[in-house]
C-alpha positions, 0 to 999 in steps of 0.5 A: 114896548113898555114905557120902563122898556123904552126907559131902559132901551131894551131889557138885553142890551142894558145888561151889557150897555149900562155898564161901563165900556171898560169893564169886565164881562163873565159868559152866563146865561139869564132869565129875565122877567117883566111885569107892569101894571098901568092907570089912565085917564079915564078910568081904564088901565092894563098891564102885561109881562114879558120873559127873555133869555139872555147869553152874555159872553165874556168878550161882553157880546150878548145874544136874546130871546124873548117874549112879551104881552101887553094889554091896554084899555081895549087893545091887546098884542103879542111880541117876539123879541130880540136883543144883540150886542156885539163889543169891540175896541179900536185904540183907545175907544171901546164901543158896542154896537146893539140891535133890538125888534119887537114883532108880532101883533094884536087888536084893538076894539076888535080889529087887528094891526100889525106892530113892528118896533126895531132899532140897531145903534152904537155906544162908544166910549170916547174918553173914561168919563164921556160916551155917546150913542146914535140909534136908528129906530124904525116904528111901524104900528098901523097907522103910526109909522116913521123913522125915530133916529137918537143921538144921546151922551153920557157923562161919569160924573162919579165912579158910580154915577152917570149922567144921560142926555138924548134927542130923538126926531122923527121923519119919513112918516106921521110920527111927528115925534121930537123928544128929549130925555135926561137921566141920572143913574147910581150903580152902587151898593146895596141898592142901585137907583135911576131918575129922569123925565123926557119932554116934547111932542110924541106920537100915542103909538110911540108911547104904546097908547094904542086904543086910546083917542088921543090924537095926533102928536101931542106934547108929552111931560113924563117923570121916572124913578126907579131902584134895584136890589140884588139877592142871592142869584137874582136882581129886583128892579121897580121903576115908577113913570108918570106920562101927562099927554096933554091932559091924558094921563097914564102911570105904570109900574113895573117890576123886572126880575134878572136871574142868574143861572150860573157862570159858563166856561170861556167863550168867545 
């Protein structure tokens, strides 16, 4: 993934995640399109694109298909991807359980390797202003492999704010990843703006450093801002992040486009 892919989980569940658990859904369909471009230490960059399909239902269950190509440095890969989401309510309690992969291959200084980067998890809302989230990842980009569990809470401090906290810990493989993340998020009108930052050791492959001589874990400090606007059938998102691995420095922005294509009749 992207670093705004990793910010924002995954392209497909945000849509329906990032809402409130208590909100409505409409049934639609959307094109969802990425691009990024990148500066590293060192004098090297990349960038890449992704597309996705979304159909969203209006019981709030989502299904996607999608695409993605990055290149970095002397590295390059190729991804299919996939996103789920399935919402359901228990009493008081609304929950949506969530499902991601990022499968395909690439090379690097002209040896292939193959990746493979899926997570499945929950969100529910246990009160109207406080959630959680528990996400089992599993990373496998040779030779980075592990298991990157997540357990995450979100506060709403305001009708149109919300607050996030998470801590991710590797385990069973050489990872050796232990990340924290807070972020704060405004979903008002007209435009709608996110900010936050992570810190702790990550492995590079985790932060998709792929090629670069990095090393083994190393303390990560990252920064990320990022706006939206919508108009007519279509929703902009630009998203600054700023990555200081110990000395070793990438910046990317990205740009994501959401189109609408239009309302479909009921669905269940």
């Amino acid at each position: 993934m992207t670093p705004a892919n990793r910010i924002l989980i995954a392209v497909g569940a945000l849509l329906l995640l990032s809402q409130p658990l208590t909100a409505s859904a409409s049934a639609e369909d959307k094109l969802v399109f990425s691009g990024n471009g990148m500066t590293l230490t060192g004098d090297h960059g990349g960038g890449g694109g992704a597309a996705t399909w979304l159909r969203q239902f209006d019981t709030g269950n989502l299904f996607g298909l999608g695409a993605e190509y990055q290149q970095i440095y002397n590295s390059h890969w190729t991804l299919g991807t996939f996103t789920g989401a399935l919402k359901f309510s228990q009493g008081s309690i609304k929950t949506s359980l969530y499902t991601e992969a990022h499968v395909g291959s690439g090379s690097t200084a002209g040896e292939s390797f193959d990746y493979t980067n899926v997570a499945g998890g929950l969100i529910s809302a246990l009160t109207p202003w406080l959630s959680v989230q528990l996400e089992e990842r599993y990373i496998d980009i040779q030779p980075s492999h592990g298991h990157l569990p997540k357990l995450g809470l979100s506060f709403q401090v305001a009708p149109k704010v919300l607050a996030s906290v998470s801590y991710a810990q590797s385990f069973g493989g050489n990872l050796g990843t232990k990340l924290g993340t807070a972020r704060l998020d405004y979903a008002g009108m007209p435009i709608t703006w996110l900010i936050g930052g992570a810190y702790g050791p990550v492995a590079p492959r985790v932060l998709n450093l792929i090629g670069q001589q990095v090393g083994p874990p190393k303390t990560l400090k990252e920064g990320f801002v990022g706006a939206g606007k919508s108009f007519g059938r279509t929703d902009w998102q630009l998203i600054g992040d700023y990555q200081d691995l110990e000395g070793f420095k990438r910046t990317t922005i990205t740009l994501n486009c959401t189109l609408h294509l239009g309302k479909r009749g009921s669905s269940t």
